[in-house]
Residue frames as a rotation matrix with the C-alpha (Angstrom) as fourth column:
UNK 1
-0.312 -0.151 -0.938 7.27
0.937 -0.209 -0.278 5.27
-0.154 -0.966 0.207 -0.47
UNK 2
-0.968 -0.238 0.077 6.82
0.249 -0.881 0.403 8.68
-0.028 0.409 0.912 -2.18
UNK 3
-0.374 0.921 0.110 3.01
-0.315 -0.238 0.919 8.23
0.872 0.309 0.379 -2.52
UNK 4
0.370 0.597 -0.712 2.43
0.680 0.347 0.645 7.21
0.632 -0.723 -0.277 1.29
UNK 5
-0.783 -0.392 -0.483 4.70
0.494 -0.863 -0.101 10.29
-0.377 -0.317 0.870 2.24
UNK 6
-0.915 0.331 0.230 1.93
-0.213 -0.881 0.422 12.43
0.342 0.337 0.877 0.22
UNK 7
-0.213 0.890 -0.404 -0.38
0.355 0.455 0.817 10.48
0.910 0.030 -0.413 1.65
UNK 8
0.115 -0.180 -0.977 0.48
0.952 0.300 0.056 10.89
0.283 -0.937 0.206 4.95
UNK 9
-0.614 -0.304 -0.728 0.34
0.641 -0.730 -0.236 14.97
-0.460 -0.612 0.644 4.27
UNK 10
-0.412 0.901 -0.134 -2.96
0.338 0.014 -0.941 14.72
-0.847 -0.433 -0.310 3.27
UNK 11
-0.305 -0.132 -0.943 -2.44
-0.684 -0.659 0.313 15.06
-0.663 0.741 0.110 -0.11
UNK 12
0.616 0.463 0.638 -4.46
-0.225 0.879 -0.421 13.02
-0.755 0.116 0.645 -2.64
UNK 13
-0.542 -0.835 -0.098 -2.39
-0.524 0.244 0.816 10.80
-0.657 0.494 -0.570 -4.92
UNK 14
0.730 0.540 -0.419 -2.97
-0.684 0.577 -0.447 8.83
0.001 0.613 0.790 -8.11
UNK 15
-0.369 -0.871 0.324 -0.66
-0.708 0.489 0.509 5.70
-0.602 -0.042 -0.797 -8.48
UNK 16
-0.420 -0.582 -0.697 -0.37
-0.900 0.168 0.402 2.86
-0.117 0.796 -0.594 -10.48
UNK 17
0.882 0.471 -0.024 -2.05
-0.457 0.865 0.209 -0.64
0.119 -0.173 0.978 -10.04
UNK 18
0.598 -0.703 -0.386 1.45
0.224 0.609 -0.761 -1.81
0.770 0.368 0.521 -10.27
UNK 19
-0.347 -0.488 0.801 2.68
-0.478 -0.643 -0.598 0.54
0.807 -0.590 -0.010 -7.54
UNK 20
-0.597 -0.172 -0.784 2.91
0.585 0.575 -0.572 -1.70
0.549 -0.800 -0.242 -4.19
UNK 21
-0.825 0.566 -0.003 1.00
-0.323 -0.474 -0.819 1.55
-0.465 -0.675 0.573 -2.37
UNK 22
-0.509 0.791 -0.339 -2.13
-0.727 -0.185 0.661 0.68
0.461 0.583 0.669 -4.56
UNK 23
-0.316 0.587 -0.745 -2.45
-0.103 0.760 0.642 -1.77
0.943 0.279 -0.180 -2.15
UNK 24
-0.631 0.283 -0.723 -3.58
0.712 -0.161 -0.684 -0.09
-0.310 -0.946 -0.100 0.85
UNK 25
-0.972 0.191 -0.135 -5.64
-0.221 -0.941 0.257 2.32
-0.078 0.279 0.957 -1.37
UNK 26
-0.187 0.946 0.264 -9.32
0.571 0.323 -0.755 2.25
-0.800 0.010 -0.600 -1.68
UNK 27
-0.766 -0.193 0.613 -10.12
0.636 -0.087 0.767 3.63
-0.095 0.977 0.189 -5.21
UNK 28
-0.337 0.358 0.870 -11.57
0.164 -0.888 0.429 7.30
0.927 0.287 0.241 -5.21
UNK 29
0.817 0.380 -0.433 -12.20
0.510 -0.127 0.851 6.55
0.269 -0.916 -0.297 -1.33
UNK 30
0.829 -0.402 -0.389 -8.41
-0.076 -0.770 0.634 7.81
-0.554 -0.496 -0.669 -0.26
UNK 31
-0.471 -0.882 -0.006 -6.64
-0.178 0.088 0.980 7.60
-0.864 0.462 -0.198 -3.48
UNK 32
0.722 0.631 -0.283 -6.91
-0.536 0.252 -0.806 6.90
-0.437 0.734 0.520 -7.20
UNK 33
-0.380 -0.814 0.439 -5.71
-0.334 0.564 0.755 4.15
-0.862 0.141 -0.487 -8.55
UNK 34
0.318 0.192 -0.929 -5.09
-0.904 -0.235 -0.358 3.63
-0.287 0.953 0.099 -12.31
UNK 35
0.750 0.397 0.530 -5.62
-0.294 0.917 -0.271 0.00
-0.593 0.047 0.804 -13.32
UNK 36
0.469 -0.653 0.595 -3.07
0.875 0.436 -0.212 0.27
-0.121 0.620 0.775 -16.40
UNK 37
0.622 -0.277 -0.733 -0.38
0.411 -0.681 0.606 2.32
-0.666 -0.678 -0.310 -16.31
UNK 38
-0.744 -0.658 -0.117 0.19
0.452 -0.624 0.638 3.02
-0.492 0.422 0.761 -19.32
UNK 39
0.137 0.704 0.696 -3.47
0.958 -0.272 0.086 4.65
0.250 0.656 -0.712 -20.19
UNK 40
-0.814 -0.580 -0.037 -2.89
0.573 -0.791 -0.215 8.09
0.095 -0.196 0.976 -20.48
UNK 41
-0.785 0.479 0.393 -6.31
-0.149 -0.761 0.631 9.20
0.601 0.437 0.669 -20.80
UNK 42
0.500 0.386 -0.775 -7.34
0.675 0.387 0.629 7.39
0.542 -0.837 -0.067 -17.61
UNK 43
-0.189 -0.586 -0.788 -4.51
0.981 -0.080 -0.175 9.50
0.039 -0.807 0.590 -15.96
UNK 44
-0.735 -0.049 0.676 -5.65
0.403 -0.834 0.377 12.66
0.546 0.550 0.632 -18.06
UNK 45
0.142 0.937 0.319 -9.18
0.031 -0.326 0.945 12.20
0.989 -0.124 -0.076 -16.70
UNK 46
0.453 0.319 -0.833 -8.48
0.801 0.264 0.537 11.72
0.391 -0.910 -0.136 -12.98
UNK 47
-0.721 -0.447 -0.529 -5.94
0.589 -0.798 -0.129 14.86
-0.365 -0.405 0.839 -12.86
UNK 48
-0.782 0.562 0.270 -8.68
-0.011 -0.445 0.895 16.51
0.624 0.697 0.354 -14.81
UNK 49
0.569 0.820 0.058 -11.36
-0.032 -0.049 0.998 15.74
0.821 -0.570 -0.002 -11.62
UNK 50
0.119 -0.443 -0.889 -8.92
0.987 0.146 0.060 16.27
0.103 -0.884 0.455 -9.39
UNK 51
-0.744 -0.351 0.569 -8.64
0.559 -0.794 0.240 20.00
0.367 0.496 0.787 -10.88
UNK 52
-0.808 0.539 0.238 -11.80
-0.349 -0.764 0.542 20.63
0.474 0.355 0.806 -11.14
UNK 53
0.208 0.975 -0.076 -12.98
-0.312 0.140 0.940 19.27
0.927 -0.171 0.333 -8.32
UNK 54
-0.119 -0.512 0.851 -12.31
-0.573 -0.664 -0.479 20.64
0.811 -0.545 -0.215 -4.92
UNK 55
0.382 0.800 0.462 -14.73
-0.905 0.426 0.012 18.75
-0.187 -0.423 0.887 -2.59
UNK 56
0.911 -0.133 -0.391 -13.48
-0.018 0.932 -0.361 15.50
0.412 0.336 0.847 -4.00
UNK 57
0.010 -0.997 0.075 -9.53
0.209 -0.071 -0.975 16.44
0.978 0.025 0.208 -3.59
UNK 58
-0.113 -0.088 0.990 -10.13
-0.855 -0.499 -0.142 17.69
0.506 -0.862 -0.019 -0.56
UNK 59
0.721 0.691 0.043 -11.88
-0.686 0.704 0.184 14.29
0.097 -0.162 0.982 0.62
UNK 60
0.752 -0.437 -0.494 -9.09
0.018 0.762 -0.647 12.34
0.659 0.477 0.581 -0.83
UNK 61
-0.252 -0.848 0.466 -6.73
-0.284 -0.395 -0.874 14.03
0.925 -0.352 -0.142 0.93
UNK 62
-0.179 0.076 0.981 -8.08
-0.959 -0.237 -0.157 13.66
0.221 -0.968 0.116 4.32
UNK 63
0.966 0.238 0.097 -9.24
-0.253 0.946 0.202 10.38
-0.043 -0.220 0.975 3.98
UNK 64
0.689 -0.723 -0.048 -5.51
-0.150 -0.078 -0.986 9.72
0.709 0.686 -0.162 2.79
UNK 65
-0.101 -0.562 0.821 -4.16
-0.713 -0.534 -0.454 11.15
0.693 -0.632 -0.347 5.50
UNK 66
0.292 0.613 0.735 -6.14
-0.950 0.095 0.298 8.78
0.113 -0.785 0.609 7.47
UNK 67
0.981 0.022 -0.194 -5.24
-0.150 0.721 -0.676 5.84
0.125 0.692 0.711 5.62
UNK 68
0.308 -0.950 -0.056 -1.25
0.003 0.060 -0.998 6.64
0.951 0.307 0.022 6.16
UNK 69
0.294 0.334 0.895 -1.94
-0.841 -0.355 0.409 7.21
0.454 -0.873 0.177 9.56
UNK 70
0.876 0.390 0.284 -2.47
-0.446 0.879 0.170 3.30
-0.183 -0.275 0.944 9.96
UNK 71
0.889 -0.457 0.026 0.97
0.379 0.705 -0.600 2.39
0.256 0.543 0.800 8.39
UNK 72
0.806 -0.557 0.202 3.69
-0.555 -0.592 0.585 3.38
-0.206 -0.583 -0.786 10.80
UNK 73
-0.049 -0.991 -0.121 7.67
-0.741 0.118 -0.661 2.08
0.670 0.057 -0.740 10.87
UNK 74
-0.658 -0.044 0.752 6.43
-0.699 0.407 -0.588 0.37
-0.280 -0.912 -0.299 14.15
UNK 75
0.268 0.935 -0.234 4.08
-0.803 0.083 -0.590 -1.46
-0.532 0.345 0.773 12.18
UNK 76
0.664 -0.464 -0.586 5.77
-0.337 0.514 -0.789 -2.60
0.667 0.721 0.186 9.37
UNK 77
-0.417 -0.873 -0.254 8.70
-0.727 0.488 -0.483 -3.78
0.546 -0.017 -0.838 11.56
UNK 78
-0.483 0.242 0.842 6.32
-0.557 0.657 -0.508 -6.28
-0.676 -0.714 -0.182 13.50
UNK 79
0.866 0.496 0.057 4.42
-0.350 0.685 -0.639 -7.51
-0.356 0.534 0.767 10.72
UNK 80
0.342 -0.809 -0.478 7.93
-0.821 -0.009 -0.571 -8.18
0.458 0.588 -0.667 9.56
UNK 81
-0.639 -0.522 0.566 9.27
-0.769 0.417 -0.484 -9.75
0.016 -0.744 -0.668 12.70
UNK 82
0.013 0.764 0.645 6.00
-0.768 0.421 -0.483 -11.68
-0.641 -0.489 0.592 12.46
UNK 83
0.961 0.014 -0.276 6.83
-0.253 0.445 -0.859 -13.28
0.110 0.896 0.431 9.29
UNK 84
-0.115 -0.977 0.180 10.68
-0.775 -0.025 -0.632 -13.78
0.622 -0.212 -0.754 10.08
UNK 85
-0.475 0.070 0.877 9.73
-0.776 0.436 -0.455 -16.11
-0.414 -0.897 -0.153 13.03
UNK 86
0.488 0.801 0.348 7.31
-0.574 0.594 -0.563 -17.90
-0.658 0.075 0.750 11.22
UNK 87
0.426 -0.736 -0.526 9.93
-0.486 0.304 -0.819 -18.90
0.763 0.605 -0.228 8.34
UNK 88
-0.605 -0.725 -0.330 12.23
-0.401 0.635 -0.660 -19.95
0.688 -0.267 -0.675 10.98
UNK 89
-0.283 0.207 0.936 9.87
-0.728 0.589 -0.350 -22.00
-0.624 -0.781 -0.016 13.03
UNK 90
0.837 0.546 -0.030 9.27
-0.325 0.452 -0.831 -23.60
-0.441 0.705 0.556 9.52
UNK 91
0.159 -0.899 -0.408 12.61
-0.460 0.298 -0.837 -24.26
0.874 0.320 -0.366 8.57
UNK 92
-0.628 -0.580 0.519 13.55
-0.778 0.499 -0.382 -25.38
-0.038 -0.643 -0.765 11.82
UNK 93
0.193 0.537 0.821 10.45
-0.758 0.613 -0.222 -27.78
-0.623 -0.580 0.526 11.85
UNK 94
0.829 -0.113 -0.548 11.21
-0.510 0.252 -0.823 -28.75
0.231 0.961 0.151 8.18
UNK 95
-0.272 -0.938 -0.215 15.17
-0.661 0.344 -0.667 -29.72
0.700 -0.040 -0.713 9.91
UNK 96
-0.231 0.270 0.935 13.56
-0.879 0.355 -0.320 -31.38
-0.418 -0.895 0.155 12.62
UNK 97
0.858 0.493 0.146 11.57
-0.309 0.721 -0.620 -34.15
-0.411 0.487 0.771 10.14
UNK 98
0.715 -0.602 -0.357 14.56
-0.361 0.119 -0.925 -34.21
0.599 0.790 -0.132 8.14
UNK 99
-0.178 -0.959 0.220 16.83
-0.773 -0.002 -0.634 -35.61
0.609 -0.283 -0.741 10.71
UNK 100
-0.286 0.312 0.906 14.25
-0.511 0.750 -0.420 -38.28
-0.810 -0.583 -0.055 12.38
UNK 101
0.979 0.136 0.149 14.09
-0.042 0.860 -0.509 -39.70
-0.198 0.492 0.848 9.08
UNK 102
0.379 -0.876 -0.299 17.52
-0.611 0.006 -0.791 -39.87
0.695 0.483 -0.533 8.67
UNK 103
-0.302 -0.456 0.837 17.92
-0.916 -0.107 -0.388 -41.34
0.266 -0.884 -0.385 11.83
C-alpha cells in the first residue's frame, strides 16, 4: 500500500518484483521495478538516475500519479464483489451436481 500512496502523490517509486504493486507498474514508464530484490546495485543504479535525473523523475511521478489514479477503494471493492459471487455461484453449482447424483 505504501508505494501506491506515493504513487498516488506523484511521487516516483522503485519497488520490488515481489512487491504486489509491481503489478500495476509499467517499468521506467510510471515506476521502477527491480526484478531481484536483493541486487543492490540494480537499486544503487536506479536511485542514482533518479538523482541525477530530473526530467525522468519528474515523468515518473506524473505518470504515477496517473497510474494510482485508476486504482480507487471503489474499485477494488467491486472487482472483489466480482470474484465473491463468482465462487459462490461455483460452489453452489458444484452443491447442485452433488446432490442430483446422490439422488
Amino acid at each position: 500500500l505504501p508505494p501506491a500512496e506515493a504513487m498516488a502523490c506523484g511521487l516516483p517509486v522503485i519497488v520490488s518484483a515481489a512487491n504486489g504493486t509491481s503489478e500495476i507498474i509499467t517499468h521506467e514508464t510510471d515506476g521502477i521495478v527491480l526484478e531481484d530484490p536483493t541486487d543492490e546495485r540494480g537499486l544503487a543504479e536506479m536511485l542514482r538516475r533518479l538523482y541525477n535525473d530530473p526530467n525522468f523523475r519528474t515523468r515518473l511521478g506524473e505518470k504515477a500519479s496517473e497510474t494510482a489514479q485508476h486504482y480507487t477503494w471503489e474499485r477494488n471493492a467491486h472487482e472483489l464483489r466480482v470474484i465473491l459471487e463468482r465462487v459462490l455461484q461455483a460452489k453452489s453449482q458444484t452443491a447442485v451436481r452433488s446432490f442430483v447424483r446422490e439422488s
